[in-house]
N, C-alpha and C positions, 0 to 999 in steps of 0.2 A: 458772521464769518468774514464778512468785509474787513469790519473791525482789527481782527486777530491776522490778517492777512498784511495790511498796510503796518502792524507793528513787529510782523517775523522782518518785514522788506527794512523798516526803521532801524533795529535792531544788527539785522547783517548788515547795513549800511555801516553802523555805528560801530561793529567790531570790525569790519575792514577799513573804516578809518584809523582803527588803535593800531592798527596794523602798517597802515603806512608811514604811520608815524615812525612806527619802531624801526621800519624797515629805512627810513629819510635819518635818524639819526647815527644809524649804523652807518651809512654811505656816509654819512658828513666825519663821524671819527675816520674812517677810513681816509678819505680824500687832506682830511687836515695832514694825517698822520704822513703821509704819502708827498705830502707836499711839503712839511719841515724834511723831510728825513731826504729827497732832492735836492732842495735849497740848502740842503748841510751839508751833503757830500760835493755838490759841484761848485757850491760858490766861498764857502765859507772852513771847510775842513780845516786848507791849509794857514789859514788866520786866527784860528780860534784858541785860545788859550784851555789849556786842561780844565780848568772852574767852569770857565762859559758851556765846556762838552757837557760836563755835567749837569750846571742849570738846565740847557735844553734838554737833555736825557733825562731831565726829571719832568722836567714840562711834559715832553710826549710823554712820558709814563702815565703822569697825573691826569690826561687828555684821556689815555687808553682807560684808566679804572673808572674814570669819573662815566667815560661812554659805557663802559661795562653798566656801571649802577643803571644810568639811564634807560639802556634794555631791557636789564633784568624787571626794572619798574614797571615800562610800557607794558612788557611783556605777564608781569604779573597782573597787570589791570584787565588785559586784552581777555589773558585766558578766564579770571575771577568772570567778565562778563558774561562771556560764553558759559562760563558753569552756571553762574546766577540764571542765566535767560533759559538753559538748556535744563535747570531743577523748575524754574517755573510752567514751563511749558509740559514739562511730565508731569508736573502736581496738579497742571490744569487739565490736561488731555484724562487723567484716571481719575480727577474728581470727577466733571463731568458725565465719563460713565459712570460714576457709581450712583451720582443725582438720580440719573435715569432709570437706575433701577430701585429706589428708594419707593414705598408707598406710602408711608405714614408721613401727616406733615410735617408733623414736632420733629421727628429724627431729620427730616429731609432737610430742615428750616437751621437746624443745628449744623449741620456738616457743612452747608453754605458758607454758614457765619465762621466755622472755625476755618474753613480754608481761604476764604477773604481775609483774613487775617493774619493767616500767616502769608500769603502770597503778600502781603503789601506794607506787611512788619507794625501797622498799624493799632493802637493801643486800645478801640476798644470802636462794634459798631453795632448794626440794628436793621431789622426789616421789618420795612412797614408796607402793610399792605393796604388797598383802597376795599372800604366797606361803605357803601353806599356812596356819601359826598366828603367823609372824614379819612384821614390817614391812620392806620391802627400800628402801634408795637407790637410784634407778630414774637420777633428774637430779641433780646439784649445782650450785650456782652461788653463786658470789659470797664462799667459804670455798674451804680446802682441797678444792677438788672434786674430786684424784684419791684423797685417801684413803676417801672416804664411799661413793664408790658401790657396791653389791655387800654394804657393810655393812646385820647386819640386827639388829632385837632383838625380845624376846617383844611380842603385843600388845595385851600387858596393861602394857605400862610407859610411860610421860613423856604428855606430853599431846598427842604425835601418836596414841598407844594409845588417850584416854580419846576424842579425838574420832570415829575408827573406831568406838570400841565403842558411841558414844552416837548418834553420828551429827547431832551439832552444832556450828557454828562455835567457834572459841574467839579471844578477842582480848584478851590482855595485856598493860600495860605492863613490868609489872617481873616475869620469869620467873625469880628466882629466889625470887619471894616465893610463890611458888606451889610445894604442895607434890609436885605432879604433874610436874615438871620432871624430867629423863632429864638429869642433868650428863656422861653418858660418851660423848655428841657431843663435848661443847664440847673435853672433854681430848680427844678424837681428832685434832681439827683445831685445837687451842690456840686458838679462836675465842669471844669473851666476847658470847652471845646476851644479850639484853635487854629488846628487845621481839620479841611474834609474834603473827601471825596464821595460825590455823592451820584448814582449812574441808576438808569431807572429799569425796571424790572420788562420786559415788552416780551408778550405773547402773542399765538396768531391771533389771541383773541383783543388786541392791545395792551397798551400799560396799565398795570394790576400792581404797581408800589413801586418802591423804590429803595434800593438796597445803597446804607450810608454809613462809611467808614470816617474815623476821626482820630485826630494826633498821630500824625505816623511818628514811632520812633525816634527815626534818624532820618535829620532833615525833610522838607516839604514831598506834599504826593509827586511822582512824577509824569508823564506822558506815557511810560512804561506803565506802570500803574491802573491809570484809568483806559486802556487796550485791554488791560490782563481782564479787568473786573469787569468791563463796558462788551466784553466774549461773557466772560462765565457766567453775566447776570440773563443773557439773553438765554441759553440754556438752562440756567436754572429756574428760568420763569416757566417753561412749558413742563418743567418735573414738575415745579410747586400746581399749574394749570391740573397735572395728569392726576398730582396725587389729591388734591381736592375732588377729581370726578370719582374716586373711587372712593374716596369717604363719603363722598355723597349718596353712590350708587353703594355701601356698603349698608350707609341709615336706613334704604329705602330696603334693601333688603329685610335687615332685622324688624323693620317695620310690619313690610310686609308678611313674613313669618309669621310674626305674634298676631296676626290679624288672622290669616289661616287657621293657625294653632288654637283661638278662642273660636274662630266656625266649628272646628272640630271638637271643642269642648263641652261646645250645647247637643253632643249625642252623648247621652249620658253612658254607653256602652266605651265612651273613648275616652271620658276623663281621667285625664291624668295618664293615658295610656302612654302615646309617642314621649312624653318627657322620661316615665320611668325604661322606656323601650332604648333611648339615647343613653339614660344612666349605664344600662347593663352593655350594650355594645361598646360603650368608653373601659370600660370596667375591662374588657376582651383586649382591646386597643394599648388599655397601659402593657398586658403583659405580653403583645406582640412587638412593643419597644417602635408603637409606627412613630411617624412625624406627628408634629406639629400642628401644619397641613394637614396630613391626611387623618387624622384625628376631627381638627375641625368638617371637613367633607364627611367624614363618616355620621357626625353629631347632628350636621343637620339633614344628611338624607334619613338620619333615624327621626329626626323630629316629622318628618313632610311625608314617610312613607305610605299613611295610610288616607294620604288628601283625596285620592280618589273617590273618596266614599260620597266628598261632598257633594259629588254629580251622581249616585246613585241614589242617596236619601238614607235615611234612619232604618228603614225597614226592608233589610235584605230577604228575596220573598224566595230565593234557589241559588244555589251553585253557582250556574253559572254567570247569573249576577253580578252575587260575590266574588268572581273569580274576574269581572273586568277592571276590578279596582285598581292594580298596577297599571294595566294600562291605559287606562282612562289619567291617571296620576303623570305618567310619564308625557302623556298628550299636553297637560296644561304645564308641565314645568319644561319642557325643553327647549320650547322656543325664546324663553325666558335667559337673558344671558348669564346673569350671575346663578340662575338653578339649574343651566347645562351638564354641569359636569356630576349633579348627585340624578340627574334623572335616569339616568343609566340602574344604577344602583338599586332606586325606586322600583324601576320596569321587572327584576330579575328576583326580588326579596319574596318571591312563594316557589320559587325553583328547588325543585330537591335532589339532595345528593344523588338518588340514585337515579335519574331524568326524568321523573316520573310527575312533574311541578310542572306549572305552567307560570307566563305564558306562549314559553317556546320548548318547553321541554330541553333546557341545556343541563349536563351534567358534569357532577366533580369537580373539578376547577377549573372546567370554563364557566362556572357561576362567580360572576366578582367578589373576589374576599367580603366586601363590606357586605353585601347581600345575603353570604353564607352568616355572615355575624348579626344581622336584623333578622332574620329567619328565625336565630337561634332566640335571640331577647325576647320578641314578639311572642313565638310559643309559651316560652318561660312565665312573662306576665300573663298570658292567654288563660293558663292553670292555675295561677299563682291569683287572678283577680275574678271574683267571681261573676259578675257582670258582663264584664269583655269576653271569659267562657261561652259564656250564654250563645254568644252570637258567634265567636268566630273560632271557638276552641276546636268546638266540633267537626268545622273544615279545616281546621291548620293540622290540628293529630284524629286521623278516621281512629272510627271505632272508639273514643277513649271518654271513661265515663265523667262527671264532672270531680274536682278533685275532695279527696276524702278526707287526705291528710298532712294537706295544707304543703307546706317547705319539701319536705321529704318526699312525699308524689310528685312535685314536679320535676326535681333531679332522677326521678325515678324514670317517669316518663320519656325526659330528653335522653337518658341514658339509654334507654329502650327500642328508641328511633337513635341512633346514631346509627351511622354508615348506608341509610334507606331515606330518612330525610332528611337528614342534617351532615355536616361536614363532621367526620365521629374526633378528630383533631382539634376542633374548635368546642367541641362540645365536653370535651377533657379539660379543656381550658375552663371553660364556665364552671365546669363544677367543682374543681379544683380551688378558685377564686371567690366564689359567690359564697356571700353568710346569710343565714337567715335573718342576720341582723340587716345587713346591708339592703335585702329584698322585702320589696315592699308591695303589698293588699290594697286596693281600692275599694 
C-alpha cells in the first residue's frame, strides 16, 4: 500500500508539472505578444513602412499559432497522462478485487498474468513460485509457454533468485548486461529477453515467488511500472496464499470422505448405498435447475448421510438406536469446517412431511429441501436394494413388507407415502425422472 501510495503522490506530481508547463507557455505567448504589439504602437508605428507592418503581423501571428500548437501538445500529453494513470488504477483497483475472490489457482494464476501485462504493455511473462529450495514456472505467457512451466532452477540463480532472496523490485533495461542474468530460459524457449521487470510475490507468510515481466513494447519498464506491479503483486500473493489453503483444505476433504465412505463400506447393509442415494438426489437436482453449488452441497451431504452408523456399529439392536443416527452424524461433522454447512442437511434427512420424523419433529418445508430430497433417495434404494431393506426399510416405510416386485413396488410405495412422509412435489419429481434403467440393486 505504501508502494501504490508514493506512485499516486509521483504521478499527480508529474501531471501538475505538465500543467505548469502548459500554463508558463501560455503566459510566455502572451507577454511576447503584449510586448511587440506596445513596442509597435508607441515607438515604432509612425516609422514603419507598410512591408515592415506586415512582416511583424506575421511574426506575431506565427508566434500566436506556433503557442497555440505548443498547448494544444502540452495539453494533449497532460490529459493522455491522467487517462493513462486514471485506466490503470481502475484496471488495478477491479483486478484486485476480483484476485480476491478467485479460488482456483490455475484461473487465479492466469488473470494475474494477463492483467500484468496488459497494465505494462509488456510482451510476455511468468510466475514462479518457491517449492522447497527451487523456483517453479507456475504461468507462462507470451514465449514458448508449453515448454516453461513445470520447469524449475536453484534459488540462488538469474535475477528471478536474487529478487526472492532480497526481496526487491528489479528493473532493467539491458538483461544481458547484468551479471545475474539465467541465459538457460532464453535457450529453452529460443526466446531473446531484453528488458524485465521483475517484483517479488510477499505474503504474511513471506516471499513465495516472484512475478517477471519482459520486453516492454514501447520503450524500457518505467518507475510507473514497477509501483503498478510491486502493489498488485503484494495482493496477489495472499489470493494465490488463500487459494492454495483451500485446495489444500479441499484434498483433505475428499480425502477424508473416501476414507468415511470405505468405513461405511465394510457394513455390508451399506454397500454401495450413499453413492447410489447421491446418484438419485442429483437426478432431483438437475430437474429443480439448482446451482452448481448447491448441487455439489447436496452430493456430498448424500454421500456422509448415513456416517452416524459408524458410532453405533453393524448391528442395530431397536429404534431408537437406529433413530440417533442423524444426530450422532451431525455431532462428528459440524464442528468440521468444510462439513458445516451439509451437517444441517444430515441432522434433518428422517424428518417427515407430515412432522411425524425425527429428530425434532419439523414439518413441510421447514425440512430443508436437500433433506426432503435424501429422504426420498434413501427410501427409494431402501426398497429397491435388498440388503439395506433388511435393516433399515422397515424403519424408513412402517408396516411395508420387503419388496415383491422390484422397480414398480418402490415407485409404488413412495407414491403411497407422499404427503405423510415425503414432500408429495418432490416425490412427482422422482418418479417422473427415474428409469428402471437408470436404478440400481445391490
Amino acid at each position: 500500500m505504501a508502494n501504490s501510495t508514493a506512485y499516486k503522490e509521483d504521478a499527480v506530481e508529474s501531471i501538475k508539472k505538465k500543467i505548469r508547463i502548459v500554463n508558463s507557455i501560455v503566459l510566455l505567448v502572451v507577454f511576447v505578444l503584449l510586448f511587440v504589439i506596445v513596442r509597435f504602437i508607441y515607438s515604432f508605428l509612425d516609422y514603419l513602412p507598410s512591408q515592415s507592418l506586415v512582416t511583424l503581423l506575421s511574426i506575431t501571428a506565427g508566434l500566436i499559432f506556433l503557442g497555440i500548437l505548443l498547448v494544444r501538445n502540452a495539453s494533449r500529453n497532460a490529459i493522455k497522462a491522467i487517462e493513462d494513470y486514471s485506466y490503470k488504477l481502475t484496471t488495478l483497483l477491479t483486478t484486485t478485487k476480483n484476485v480476491h475472490e478467485i479460488v482456483h489457482s490455475d484461473t487465479l494464476l492466469d488473470n494475474i498474468m494477463d492483467v500484468s501485462l496488459e497494465i505494462t504493455g509488456a510482451d510476455a511473462g511468468s510466475i514462479l513460485l518457491l517449492e522447497g529450495e527451487n523456483l517453479v514456472f507456475k504461468i507462462v505467457k507470451g514465449r514458448e509457454s508449453k515448454k516453461l512451466p513445470g520447469f524449475s532452477f536453484p534459488r540462488s540463480e538469474g535475477i528471478a533468485g536474487w529478487v526472492l532472496n532480497n526481496g526487491s523490485p528489479v528493473r532493467i533495461d539491458a538483461v544481458k548486461n547484468d551479471s545475474r542474468f539465467y541465459p538457460s530460459v532464453d535457450k529453452i524457449t529460443d526466446y531473446d529477453t531484453k528488458s524485465l521487470l521483475c517484483v517479488p510475490l510477499r505474503s504474511g507468510k513471506g516471499i513465495i515467488g516472484v512475478l517477471e515481466l519482459v520486453n516492454k513494447k514501447e520503450g524500457p519498464f518505467t518507475p510507473e511500472d514497477e509501483e503498478f506491479i510491486s502493489y498488485f503483486a503484494e495482493q496477489a500473493a495472499v489470493s494465490i496464499e488463500r487459494a492454495r489453503f483451500i485446495e489444500d483444505e479441499k484434498n483433505y476433504e475428499i480425502y477424508l470422505t473416501n476414507i468415511l465412505i470405505e468405513a461405511m463400506e465394510n457394513m455390508p447393509e451399506k454397500q454401495g448405498h450413499s453413492r447410489r442415494v447421491a446418484k438419485y438426489t442429483i437426478l432431483m437436482a438437475r430437474v429443480l435447475n439448482m446451482t452448481e453449488s448447491e448441487k455439489k452441497r447436496l452430493y456430498r451431504a448424500s454421500l456422509l448421510h448415513d456416517i452416524g452408523f459408524l458410532k453405533i456399529g453393524p448391528d442395530v439392536v431397536s429404534i431408537e438406536e437406529f433413530q440417533r443416527h442423524p444426530r450422532l452424524a451431525y455431532e462428528m461433522l459440524q464442528p468440521i469446517n468444510f462439513y458445516a454447512d451439509i451437517a444441517p442437511i444430515i441432522l434433518y434427512h428422517h424428518e417427515r412431511y407430515d412432522g411425524t420424523g425425527y429428530p425434532t419433529g419439523l414439518k413441510g418445508e421447514s425440512i430443508p429441501l436437500e433433506s426432503r430430497m435424501i429422504y426420498i433417495a434413501e427410501a427409494f434404494d431402501a426398497i429397491m436394494s435388498g440388503n439395506s431393506y433388511k435393516k433399515v426399510g422397515k424403519v424408513i416405510l412402517q408396516n411395508v413388507e420387503p419388496p415383491v416386485s422390484g422397480f414398480q413396488h418402490a415407485l409404488d410405495e413412495l407414491r403411497r407415502n407422499a404427503g405423510t412422509q415425503f414432500d408429495p412435489e418432490l416425490v412427482d419429481i422422482f418418479l417422473t425422472n427415474i428409469s428402471e434403467e437408470y436404478a440400481e440393486v445391490s
